[in-house]
C-alpha positions in Angstrom: 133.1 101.4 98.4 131.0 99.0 97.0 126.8 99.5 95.3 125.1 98.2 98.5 127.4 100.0 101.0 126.7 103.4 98.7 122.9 102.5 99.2 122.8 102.2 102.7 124.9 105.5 103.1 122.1 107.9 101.3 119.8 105.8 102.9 121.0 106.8 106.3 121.5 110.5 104.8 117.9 110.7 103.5 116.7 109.6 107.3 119.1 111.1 109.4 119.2 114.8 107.0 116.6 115.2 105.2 114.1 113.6 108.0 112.1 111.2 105.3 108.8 109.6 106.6 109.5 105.2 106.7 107.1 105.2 104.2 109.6 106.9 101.3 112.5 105.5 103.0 110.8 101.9 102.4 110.1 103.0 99.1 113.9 103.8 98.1 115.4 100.7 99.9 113.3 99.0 97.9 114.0 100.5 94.7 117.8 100.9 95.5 118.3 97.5 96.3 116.1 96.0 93.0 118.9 97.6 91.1 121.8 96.6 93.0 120.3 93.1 93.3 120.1 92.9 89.2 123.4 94.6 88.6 124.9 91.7 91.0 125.6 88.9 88.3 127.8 91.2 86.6 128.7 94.1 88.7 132.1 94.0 90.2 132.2 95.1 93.7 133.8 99.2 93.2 130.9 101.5 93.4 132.8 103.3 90.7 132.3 100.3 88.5 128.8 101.2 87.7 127.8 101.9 84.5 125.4 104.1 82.2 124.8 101.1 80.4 123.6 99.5 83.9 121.1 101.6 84.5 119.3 101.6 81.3 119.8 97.9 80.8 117.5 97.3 84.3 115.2 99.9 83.4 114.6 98.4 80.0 113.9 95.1 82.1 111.5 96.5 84.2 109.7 97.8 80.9 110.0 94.1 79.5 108.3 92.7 82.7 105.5 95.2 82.0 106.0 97.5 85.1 104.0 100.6 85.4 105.8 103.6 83.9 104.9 105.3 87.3 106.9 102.7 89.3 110.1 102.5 86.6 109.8 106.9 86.8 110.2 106.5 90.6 112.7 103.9 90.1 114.5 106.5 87.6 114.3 109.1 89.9 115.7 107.0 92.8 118.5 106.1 91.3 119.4 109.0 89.9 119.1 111.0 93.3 121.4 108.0 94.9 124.2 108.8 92.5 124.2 112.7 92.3 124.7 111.8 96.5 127.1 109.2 95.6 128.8 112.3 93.6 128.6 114.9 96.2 129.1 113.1 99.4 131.0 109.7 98.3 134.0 110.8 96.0 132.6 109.6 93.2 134.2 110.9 89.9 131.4 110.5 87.0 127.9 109.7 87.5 126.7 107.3 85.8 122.8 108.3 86.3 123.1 112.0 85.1 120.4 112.9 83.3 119.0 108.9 83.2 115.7 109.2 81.1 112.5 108.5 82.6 109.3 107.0 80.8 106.6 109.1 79.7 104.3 108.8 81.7 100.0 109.5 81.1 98.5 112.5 82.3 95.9 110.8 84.2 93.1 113.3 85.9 92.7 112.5 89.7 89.4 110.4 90.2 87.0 112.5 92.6 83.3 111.6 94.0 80.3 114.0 93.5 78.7 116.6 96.2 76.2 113.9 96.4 78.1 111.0 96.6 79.8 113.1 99.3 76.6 113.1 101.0 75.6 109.5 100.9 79.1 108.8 102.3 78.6 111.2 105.2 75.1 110.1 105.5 76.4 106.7 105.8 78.1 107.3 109.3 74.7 107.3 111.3 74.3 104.8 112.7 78.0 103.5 111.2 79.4 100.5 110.7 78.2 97.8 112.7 81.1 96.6 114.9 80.8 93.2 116.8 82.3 94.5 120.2 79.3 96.5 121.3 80.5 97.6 124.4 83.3 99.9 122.1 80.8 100.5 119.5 79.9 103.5 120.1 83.8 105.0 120.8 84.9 103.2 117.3 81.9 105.3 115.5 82.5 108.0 116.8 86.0 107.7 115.6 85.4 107.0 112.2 82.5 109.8 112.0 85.8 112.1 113.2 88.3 110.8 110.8 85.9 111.0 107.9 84.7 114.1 107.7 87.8 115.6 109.0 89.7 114.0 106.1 87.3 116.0 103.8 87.2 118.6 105.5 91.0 119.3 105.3 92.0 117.1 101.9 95.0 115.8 104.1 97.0 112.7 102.6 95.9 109.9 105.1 99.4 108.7 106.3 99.2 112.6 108.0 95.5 112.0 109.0 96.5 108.3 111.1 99.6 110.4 112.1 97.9 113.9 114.0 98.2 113.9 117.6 95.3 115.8 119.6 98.1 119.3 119.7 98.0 119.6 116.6 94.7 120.6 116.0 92.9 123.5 117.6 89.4 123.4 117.9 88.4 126.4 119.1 89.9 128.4 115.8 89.4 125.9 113.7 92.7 124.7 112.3 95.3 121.8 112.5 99.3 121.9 111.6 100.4 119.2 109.8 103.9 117.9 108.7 103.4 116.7 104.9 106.2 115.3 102.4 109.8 116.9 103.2 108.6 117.5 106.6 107.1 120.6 105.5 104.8 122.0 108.0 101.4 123.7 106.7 98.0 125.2 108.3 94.6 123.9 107.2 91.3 125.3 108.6 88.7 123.1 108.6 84.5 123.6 109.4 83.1 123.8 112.9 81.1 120.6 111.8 84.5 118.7 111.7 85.8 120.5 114.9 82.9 119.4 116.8 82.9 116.1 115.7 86.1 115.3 116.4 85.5 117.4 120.2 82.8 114.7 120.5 85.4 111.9 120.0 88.3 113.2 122.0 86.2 114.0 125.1 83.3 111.6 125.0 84.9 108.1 123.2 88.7 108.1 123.0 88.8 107.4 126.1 86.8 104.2 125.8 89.2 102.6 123.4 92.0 102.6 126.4 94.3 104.8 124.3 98.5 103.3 124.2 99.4 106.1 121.8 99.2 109.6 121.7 98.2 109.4 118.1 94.4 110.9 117.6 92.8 108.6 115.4 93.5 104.6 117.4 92.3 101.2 117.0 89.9 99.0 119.0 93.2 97.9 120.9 93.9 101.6 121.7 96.9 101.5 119.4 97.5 103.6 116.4 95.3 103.1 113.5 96.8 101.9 110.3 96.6 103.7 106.6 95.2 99.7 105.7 92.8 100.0 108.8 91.7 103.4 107.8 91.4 102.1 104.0 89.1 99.1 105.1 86.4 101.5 106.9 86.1 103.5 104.3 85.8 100.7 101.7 83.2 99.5 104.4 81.1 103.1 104.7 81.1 102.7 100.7 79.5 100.2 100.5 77.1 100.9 103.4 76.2 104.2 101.3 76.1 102.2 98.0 78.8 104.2 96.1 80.0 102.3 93.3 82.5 104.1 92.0 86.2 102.9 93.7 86.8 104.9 96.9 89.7 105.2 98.6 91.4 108.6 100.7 93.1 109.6 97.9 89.7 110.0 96.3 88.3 111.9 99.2 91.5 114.1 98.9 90.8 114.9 95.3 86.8 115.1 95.7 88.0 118.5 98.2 90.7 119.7 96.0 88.1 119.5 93.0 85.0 120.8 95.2 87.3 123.9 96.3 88.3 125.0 93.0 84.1 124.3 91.7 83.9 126.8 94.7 86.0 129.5 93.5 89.5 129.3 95.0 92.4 130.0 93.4 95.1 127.4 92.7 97.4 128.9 95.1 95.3 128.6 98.1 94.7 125.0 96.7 98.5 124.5 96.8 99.1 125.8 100.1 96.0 123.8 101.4 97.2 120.4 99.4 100.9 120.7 100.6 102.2 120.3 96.9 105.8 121.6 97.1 105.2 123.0 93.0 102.0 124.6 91.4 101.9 122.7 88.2 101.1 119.3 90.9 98.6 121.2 91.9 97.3 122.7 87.9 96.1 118.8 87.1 92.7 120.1 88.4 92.2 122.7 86.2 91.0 120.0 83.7 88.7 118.5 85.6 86.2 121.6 86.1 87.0 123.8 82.8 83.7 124.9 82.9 83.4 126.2 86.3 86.9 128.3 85.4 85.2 129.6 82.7 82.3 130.8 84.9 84.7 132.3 87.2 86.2 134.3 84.2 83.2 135.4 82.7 81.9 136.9 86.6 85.5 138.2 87.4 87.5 139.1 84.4 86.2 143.6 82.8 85.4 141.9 79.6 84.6 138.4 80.4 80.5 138.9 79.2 
């Protein structure tokens, strides 16, 4: 079996088994195929043929090029996954990527807004963005009022936010399901504030937009909305509130993990909440608002005065 032939294999496996979103599956193709296309010159066609050496030899050219150490990790990772299945499933003997170093990478704190930034942003979406169709105006407002405060609301990573149908939420109790990395279904409340907006969009707007899709959230063509076309309105409703800082829905995502914790949850609720499949994703926050934990200690823990 040859390298490519191996790649398309756990790339079928990874869609067909493990039910990846196109998003991670575009993702590894890509970073599959980098290596396969740089191991071509000198790689003969067995699959067994690869080598250790390989590996580290187009890792150590993406370093060279001057590649993110995020992007050569996920590179690291990909490969090394795509071997162990080349191991298990394949009939290959040795694998060449066991225990394939990856770069060290910086500990980076997630970038969050402010409560009032927050309410500058929100502020922002009365009267909206002014669209140049006027007679859809109203529907496409109403939309983005929904999608915004709901994506605070409920921290949800936006390629689950442009992907909720109307069944997944309930309004009347005030949660949603979603399915988040690894298909891994998970509750999130949100406020009645959020409910009823997004009520006032569903029964009053989305109609007006001529809906093709049952997605919740769609476009001025009644389509799906887009992560990018999401992106845009925010960067838009930024600027409209005059936030300066970068926005984007990551940083909405980590403004209401960060907010929770000011709050007083716990960082197990905030895992359950975020979706992260391991707590010590979700610890990174704890050094954002030290002093807020060491409020909560000092009210909560028998000696903490």
């Amino acid at each position: 079996m040859t390298l490519t032939s191996a790649i398309e294999a756990y790339l079928d496996s990874l869609q067909v088994d493990r039910a990846c979103s196109k998003h991670t599956l575009a993702a590894y193709s890509r970073d599959l195929r980098q290596f396969a296309d740089h191991a071509a010159s000198d790689l003969p066609a067995p699959l067994q043929s690869v080598t250790r050496a390989q590996l580290e030899s187009f890792l150590a050219s993406l370093s060279k090029k001057g590649q993110d150490p995020r992007s050569i990790s996920r590179k690291t990772s990909a490969l090394r996954q795509l071997f162990k299945f080349c191991c298990l499933e394949l009939g290959l003997a040795e694998n060449p990527a066991e225990n394939l170093a990856s770069p060290k990478l910086p500990r980076n704190l997630p970038k969050s807004l402010s409560r009032t930034d927050v309410d500058k942003l929100i502020a922002a979406l009365e009267p909206g963005i002014a669209y140049s169709r006027e007679a859809i105006a109203p529907a496409l407002q109403a939309r983005d009022r929904a999608m915004l405060v709901l994506l605070y609301a409920t921290g949800l990573r936006v390629s689950e936010l442009v992907g909720l149908t109307p069944h997944q939420l309930d309004l009347t109790q005030g949660y949603l399901r979603v399915r988040g990395k690894g298909q891994k279904e998970r509750i999130v409340p949100f406020a009645p504030v959020a409910g009823e907006l997004v009520r006032t969009y569903i029964e009053k707007h989305r109609g007006a937009l001529s809906p093709r899709t049952e997605h919740l959230f769609i476009n001025h063509l009644g389509g799906a909305l887009s992560r990018q076309a999401f992106w845009k309105t925010l960067k838009t409703l930024a600027e409209l509130a005059g936030i300066q800082s970068t926005l984007s829905p990551h940083v909405l995502r980590h403004s209401f993990a960060t907010h929770l914790l000011e709050g007083g949850m716990n960082l197990r609720g905030l895992q359950m909440l975020l979706g992260h499949s391991d707590l010590s994703t979700t610890q990174i926050y704890t050094q954002i608002t030290p002093e807020h934990l060491k409020d909560a200690h000092r009210r909560y823990h028998p000696r903490g005065e």
